[in-house]
C-alpha positions as CSV (number, residue, x, y, z in Angstrom):
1,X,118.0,90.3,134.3
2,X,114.9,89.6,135.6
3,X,113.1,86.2,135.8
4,X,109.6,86.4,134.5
5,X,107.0,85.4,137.4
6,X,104.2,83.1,136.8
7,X,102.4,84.4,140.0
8,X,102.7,87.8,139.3
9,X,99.5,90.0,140.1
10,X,97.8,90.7,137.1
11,X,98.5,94.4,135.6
12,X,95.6,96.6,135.1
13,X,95.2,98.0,131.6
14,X,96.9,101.6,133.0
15,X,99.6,99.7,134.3
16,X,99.9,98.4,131.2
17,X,100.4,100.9,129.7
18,X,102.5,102.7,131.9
19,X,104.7,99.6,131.2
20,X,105.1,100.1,127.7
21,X,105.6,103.6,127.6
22,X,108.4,103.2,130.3
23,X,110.2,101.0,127.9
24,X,109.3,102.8,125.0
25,X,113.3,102.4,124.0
26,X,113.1,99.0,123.7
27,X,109.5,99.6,121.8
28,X,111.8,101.8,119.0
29,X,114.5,99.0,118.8
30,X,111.9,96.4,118.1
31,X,110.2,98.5,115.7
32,X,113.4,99.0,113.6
33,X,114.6,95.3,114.4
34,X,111.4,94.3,112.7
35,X,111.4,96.4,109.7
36,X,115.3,95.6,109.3
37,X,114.7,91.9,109.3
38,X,111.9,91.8,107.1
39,X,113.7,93.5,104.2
40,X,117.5,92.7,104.5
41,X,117.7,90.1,102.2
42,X,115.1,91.6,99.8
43,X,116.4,93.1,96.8
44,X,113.7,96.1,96.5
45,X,114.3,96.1,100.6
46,X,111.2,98.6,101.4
47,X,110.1,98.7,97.8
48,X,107.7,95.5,98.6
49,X,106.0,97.5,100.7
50,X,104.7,99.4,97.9
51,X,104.8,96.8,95.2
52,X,102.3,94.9,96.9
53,X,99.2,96.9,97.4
54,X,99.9,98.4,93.8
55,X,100.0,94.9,91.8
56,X,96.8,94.1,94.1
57,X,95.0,97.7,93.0
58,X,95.9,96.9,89.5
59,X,94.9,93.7,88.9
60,X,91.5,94.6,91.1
61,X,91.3,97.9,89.1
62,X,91.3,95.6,85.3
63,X,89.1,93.2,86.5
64,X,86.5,95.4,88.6
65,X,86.3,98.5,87.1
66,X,83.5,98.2,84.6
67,X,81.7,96.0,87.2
68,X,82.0,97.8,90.6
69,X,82.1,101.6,89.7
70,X,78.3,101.7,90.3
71,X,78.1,104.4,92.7
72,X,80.9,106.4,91.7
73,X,81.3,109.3,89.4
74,X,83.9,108.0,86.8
75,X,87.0,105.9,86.3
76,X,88.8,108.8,87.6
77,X,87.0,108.6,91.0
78,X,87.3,104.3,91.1
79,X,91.4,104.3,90.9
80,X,92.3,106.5,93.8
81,X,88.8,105.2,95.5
82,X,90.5,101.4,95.1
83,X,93.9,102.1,95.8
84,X,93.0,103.5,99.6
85,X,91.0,100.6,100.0
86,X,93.3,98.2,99.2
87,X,96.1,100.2,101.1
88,X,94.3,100.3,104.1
89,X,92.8,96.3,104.1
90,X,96.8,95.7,103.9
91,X,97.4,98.1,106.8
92,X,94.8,96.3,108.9
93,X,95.9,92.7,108.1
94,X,99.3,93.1,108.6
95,X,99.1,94.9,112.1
96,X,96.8,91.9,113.1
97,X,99.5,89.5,111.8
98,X,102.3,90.9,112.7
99,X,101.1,91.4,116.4
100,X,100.0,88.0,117.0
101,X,102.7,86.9,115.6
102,X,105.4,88.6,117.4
103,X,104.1,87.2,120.4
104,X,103.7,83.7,119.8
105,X,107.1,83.6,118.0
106,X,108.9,85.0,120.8
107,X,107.0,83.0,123.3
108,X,110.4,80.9,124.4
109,X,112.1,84.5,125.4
110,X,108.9,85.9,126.5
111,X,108.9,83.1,129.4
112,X,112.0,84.0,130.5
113,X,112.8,87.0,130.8
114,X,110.1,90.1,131.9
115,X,109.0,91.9,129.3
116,X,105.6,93.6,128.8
117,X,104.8,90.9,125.5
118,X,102.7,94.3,124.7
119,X,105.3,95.8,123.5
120,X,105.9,93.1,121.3
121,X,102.8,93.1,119.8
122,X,102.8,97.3,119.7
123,X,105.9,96.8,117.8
124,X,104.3,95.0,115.1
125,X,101.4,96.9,114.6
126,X,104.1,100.0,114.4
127,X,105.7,98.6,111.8
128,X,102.9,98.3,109.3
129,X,102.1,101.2,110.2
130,X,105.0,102.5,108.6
131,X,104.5,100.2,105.3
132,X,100.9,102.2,105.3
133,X,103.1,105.7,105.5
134,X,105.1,104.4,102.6
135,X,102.3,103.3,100.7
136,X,100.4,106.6,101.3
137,X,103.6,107.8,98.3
138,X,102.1,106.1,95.4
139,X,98.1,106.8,96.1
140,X,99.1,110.1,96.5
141,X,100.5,109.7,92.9
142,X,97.2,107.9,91.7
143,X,95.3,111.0,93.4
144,X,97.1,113.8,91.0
145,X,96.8,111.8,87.9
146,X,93.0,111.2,88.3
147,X,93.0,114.9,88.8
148,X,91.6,114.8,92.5
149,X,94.2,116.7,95.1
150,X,95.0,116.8,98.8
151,X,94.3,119.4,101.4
152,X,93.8,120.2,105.2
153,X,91.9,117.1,105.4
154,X,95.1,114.8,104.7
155,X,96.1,115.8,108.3
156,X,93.2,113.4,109.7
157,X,95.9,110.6,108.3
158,X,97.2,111.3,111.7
159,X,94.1,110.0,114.2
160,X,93.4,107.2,111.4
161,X,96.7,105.6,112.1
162,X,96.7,106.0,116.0
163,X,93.3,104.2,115.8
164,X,94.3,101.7,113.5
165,X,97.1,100.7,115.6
166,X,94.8,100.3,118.5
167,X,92.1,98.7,117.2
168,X,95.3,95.7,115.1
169,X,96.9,95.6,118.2
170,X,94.0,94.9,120.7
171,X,92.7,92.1,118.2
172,X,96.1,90.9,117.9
173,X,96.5,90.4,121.3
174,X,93.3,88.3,121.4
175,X,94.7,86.2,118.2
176,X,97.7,85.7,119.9
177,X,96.0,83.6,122.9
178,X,93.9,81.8,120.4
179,X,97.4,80.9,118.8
180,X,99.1,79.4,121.8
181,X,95.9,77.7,123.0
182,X,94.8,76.2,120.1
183,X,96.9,75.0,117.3
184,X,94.2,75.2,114.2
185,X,93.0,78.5,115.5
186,X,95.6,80.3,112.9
187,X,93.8,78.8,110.1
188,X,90.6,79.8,111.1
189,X,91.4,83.5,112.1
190,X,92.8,83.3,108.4
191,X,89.5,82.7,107.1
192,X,88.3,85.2,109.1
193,X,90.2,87.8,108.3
194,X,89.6,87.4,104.7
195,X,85.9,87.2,105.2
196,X,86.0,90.2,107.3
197,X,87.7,92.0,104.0
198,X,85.1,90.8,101.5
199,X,82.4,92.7,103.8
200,X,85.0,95.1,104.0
201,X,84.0,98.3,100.7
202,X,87.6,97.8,98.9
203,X,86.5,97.1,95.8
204,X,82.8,98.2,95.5
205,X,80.4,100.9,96.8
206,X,78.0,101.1,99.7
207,X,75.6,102.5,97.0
208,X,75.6,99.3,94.8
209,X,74.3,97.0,97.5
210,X,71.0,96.2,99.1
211,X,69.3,98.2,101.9
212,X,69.7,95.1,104.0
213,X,73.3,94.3,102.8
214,X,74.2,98.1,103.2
215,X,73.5,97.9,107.3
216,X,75.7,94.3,107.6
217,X,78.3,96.6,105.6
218,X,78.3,99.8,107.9
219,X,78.4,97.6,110.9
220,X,82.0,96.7,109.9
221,X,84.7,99.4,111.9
222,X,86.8,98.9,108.9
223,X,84.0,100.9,106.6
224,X,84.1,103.5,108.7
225,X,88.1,103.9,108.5
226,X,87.9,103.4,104.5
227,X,84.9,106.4,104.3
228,X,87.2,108.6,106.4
229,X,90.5,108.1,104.4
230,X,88.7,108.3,101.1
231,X,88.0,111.5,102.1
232,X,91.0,113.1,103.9
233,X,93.3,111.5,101.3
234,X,91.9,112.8,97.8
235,X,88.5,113.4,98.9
236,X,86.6,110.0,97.0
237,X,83.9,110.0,99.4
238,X,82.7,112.1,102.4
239,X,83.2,110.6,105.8
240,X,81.1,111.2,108.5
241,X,80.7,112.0,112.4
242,X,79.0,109.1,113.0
243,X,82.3,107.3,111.4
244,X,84.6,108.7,113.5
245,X,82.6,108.2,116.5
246,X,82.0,104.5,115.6
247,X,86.1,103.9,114.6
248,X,87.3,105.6,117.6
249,X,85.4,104.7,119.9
250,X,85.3,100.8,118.9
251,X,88.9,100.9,118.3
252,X,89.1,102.0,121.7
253,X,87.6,99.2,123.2
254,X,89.1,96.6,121.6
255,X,92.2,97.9,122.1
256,X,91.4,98.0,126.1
257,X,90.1,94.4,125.9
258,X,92.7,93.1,124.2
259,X,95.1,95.0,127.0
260,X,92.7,93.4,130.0
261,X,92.5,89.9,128.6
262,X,95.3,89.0,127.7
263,X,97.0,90.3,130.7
264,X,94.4,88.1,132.5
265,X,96.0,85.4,130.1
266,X,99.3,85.5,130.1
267,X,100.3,84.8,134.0
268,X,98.4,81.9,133.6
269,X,99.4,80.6,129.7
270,X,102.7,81.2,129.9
271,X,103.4,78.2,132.3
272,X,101.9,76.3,129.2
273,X,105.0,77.1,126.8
């Protein structure tokens, strides 16, 4: 078994992730160790995966839908339009979560034993990934019964995911410092994130805002990702170049930051646990 060292040189990001691809087994046992613990107790098991984001779309969908479906052609258009959005806000709050979280939980092994904590993180953001896959069963449903369909364009579900993971992993990374640093930083990153999905188009449309509010809006990477699976999945609204540019790329870097920091961190924080 090998010791973890405090003095170790710090890992570029490629190294990195040369790392975690070279114990992508142990990335795959994590990933089902994860989904395994979550719902082994649970009666619906995998079910509340589901049940969540469509309780959340129903009860948004009966209290918003005469107020928000400015900007939209019909009730037929708001349901599946509501439903990605809520799927995906889940999608991005979980990975975040779960990453951070699966490091500073497992800081006591983590400081003992040498294991890329990136691939504890990865392993969390993997896993809601999955509960996205699953939930991507019922808005297909909503999509059929409001009469929209699916086509070629459903296969962009693929780069929309890999992104996604990057861009909840790098930020989880970065949470999961502020975690072990500070002890009130959870609370606040809380906040955050549910500030971040208020300015976050789940609910509403671009159209139904200001000019002014409508720029604060775009400049959100998580408005690009909903334009883009609003259209591949059911075609709700037309995504854009410039939106995969601006996810891909910002995902990207985040995801690279988070890598570069925290492996700048770590050497130097673990000593602290």
């Amino acid at each position: 078994m090998q010791v973890y060292d405090s003095a170790e040189r710090r890992i570029p990001v490629i190294s990195q992730l040369q790392e975690i691809y070279k114990h992508r087994s142990l990335l795959r046992i994590l990933i089902v160790r994860d989904l395994t613990v979550r719902y082994k107790r649970s009666v619906l098991g995998v079910g509340w995966s589901l049940l969540n984001p469509i309780l959340t779309t129903t009860v948004m969908f009966y209290v918003f839908n005469t107020v928000f479906m400015r900007g939209l052609q019909n009730r037929e258009t708001f349901l599946p339009y509501l439903f990605a959005g809520v799927l995906l806000s889940t999608f991005f709050n979980q990975g975040v979560n779960f990453a951070a979280d699966a490091i500073s939980g497992g800081a006591g092994l983590l400081n003992k034993v040498y294991v890329r904590p990136e691939i504890f993180a990865l392993s969390g953001t993997i896993s809601s990934a999955i509960n996205f896959i699953f939930g991507l069963i019922p808005l297909t449903l909503v999509v059929y019964a409001m009469h929209h369909s699916l086509n070629w364009r459903a296969l962009l579900i693929i780069p929309i995911i890999f992104f996604m993971i990057l861009l909840t992993t790098g930020l989880g990374l970065l949470f999961a410092i502020a975690y072990l640093e500070f002890d009130d930083a959870r609370h606040l990153i809380q906040v955050l994130l549910m500030l971040l999905t208020y300015m976050t188009p789940v609910f509403y449309s671009l159209s139904a805002l200001g000019p002014n509010t409508q720029k604060v809006i775009g400049k959100n990477p998580l408005t690009s990702f909903l334009n883009v699976l609003r259209e591949s999945w059911g075609g709700t609204f037309n995504g854009t170049i410039h939106d995969w540019i601006y996810l891909s790329s910002f995902s990207t870097i985040v995801f690279a930051l988070g890598l570069y920091l925290f492996a700048k961190w770590w050497p130097k924080g673990v000593t602290k646990l």
